[in-house]
Structures are given as structure tokens and as C-alpha cells.
N, C-alpha and C positions, 0 to 999 in steps of 0.2 A: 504494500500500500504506500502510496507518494504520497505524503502530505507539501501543499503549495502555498506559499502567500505571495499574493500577487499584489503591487502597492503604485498606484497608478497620480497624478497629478500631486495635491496634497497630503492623498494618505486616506482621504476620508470616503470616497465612493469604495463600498462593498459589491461584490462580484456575487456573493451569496455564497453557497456550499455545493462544490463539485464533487456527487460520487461517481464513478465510471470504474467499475474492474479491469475494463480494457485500456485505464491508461498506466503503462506498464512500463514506458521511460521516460526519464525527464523533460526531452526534448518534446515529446509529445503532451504533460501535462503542461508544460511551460506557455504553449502556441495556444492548447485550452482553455486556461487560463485566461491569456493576453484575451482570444473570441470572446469570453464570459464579458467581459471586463468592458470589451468594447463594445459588447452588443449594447450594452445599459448604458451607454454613456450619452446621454444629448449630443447632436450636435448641429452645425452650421453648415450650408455650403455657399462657395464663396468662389464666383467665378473671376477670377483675373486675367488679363490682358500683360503680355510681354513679350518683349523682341521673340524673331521666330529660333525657336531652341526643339533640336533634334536631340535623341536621347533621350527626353522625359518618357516614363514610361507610367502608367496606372500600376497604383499600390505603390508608386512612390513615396518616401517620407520627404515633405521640404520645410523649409524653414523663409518666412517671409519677414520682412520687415518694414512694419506700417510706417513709412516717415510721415505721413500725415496726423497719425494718434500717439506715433511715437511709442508704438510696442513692437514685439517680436512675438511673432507664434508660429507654431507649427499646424501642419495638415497632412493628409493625405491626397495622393492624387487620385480622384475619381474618374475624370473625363480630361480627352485631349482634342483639342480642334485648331486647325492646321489652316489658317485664309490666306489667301494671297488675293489681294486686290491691287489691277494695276502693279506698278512695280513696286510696289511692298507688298511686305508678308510680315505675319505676327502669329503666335502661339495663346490660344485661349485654354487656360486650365481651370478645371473645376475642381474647388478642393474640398472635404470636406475638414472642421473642426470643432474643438472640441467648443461648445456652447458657454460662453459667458456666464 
């Protein structure tokens, strides 16, 4: 039997109690954990606009920085949209995060 704690933002959102016999190695209760964890979590999504960038992939982890509010957050990459209008192109990602 694995016992897990999984300890996500603060510390304060509970995942609840995972039984499963079938999780039999760490790397497997680890990643079940993290789904518990994230399933219950609120969140945002938040579409941005930036130069065009190849290599982003969905389930990406990125890190933004609102010079506008003057924070830094993270997200996940949901969605990838690729424009070219005219001779410009840009990169639309859709991220999701964690809710305020």
C-alpha cells in the first residue's frame, strides 16, 4: 500500500482520499494524485496572443508575466492557433489557470 500527500498551491486545497489497489508504484500514484488534485481545482482560461512560436505544444507548462497587473502565473497549454494574416503571423494560446 502507497501512502501519498500530495500538497499543491498553499497547502490548503485537499484532493480527498485515494484508495486504488492497482496503484502499485510511485510513479503511478504520484501522476494520480497530481489528476485528483487537478481535477478539483477551479480554474480560468485565458486566451493570449504572441509572436508566432513553433514548439509550443498542448499540456505545456508556461509561465506568463502580466506586466500590466504586474504578476507572474502559470498555466497550462490547452489550445494552439497558428494565423497568418497578410505578412504577419502570431501564435494564439489558450491556457488554462488556476482561478483566483
Amino acid at each position: 500500500m502507497i501512502d501519498l500527500i500530495v500538497v499543491r498551491g498553499a497547502g490548503d486545497r485537499d484532493g480527498g482520499e485515494i484508495f486504488d489497489p492497482l496503484l502499485s508504484a510511485t510513479e503511478v500514484a504520484i501522476a494520480r494524485g497530481t489528476q485528483e488534485i487537478n481535477a478539483s481545482t477551479p480554474v480560468n482560461t485565458v486566451t493570449l496572443q504572441t509572436v508566432f512560436r513553433t514548439g509550443v505544444r498542448r499540456g505545456q507548462l508556461v509561465e506568463v508575466l502580466d506586466a500590466m497587473q504586474g504578476e507572474t502565473w502559470r498555466g497550462i497549454i490547452m489550445g494552439i492557433n497558428h494565423v497568418v494574416e497578410g505578412p504577419s503571423a502570431y501564435t494564439e494560446l489558450e491556457i488554462e489557470r488556476e482561478a483566483a
